[in-house]
N, C-alpha and C positions, 0 to 999 in steps of 0.2 A: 461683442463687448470689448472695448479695449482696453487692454492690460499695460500698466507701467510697473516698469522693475525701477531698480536702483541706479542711479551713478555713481560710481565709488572709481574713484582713483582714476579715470577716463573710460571704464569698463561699466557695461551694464551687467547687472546683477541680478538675481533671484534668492528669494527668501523664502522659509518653507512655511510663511503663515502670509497670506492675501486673505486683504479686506476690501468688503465693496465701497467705495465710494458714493456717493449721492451729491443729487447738485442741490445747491442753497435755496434754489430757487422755487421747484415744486416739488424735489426731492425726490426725484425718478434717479434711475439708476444711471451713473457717470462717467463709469467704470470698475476696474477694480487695481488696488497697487498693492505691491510687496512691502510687505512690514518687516521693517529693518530688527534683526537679530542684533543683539546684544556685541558679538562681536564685528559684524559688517558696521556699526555705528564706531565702534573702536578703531578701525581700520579708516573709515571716512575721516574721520578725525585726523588720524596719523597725518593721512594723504591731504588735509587741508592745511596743517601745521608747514609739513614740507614745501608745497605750493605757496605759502605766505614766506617763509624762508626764501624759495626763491623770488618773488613779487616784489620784496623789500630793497633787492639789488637793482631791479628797472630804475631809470632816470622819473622823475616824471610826467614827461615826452612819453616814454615809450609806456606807462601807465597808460595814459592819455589814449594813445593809439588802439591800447586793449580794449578799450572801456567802448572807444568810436565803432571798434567793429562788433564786438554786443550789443552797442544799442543800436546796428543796422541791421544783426541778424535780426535782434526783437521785432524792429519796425518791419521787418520782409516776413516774419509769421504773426504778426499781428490780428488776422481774421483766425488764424487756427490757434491762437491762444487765447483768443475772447471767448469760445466757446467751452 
């Protein structure tokens, strides 16, 4: 079964309460992810604040560039994210 942690700050993460997931669909099991503690939610915050501080310095050109290359990663796992 596979497990998702957290991204927090470029870093994956663990929290000490995991819940299973289920899918929408027949509602068999999905997985399971980490359930974001009280302060890992605090810190993801911090770490999104700072990342938009610096976002807001880009031209944007170089927005533009960010955005191009997320939605080629998207488009290159696009079967392993439909699922």
């Amino acid at each position: 079964m596979k497990e998702y942690r957290l991204l927090i700050d470029g870093e994956w993460k663990e929290s000490g309460q995991v819940r299973d997931i289920q899918s929408p669909f027949d509602r068999s099991s999905a997985g399971k992810v980490h359930w974001a503690e009280r302060s890992q939610v605090e810190e993801a915050l911090a770490a999104a604040e700072r990342a938009f501080v610096e976002t807001r310095k880009l031209s944007g050109y170089e927005r533009s560039q960010a955005l191009a290359k997320i939605s080629q990663g998207i488009k290159n796992r696009k079967e392993e994210l439909a699922r």
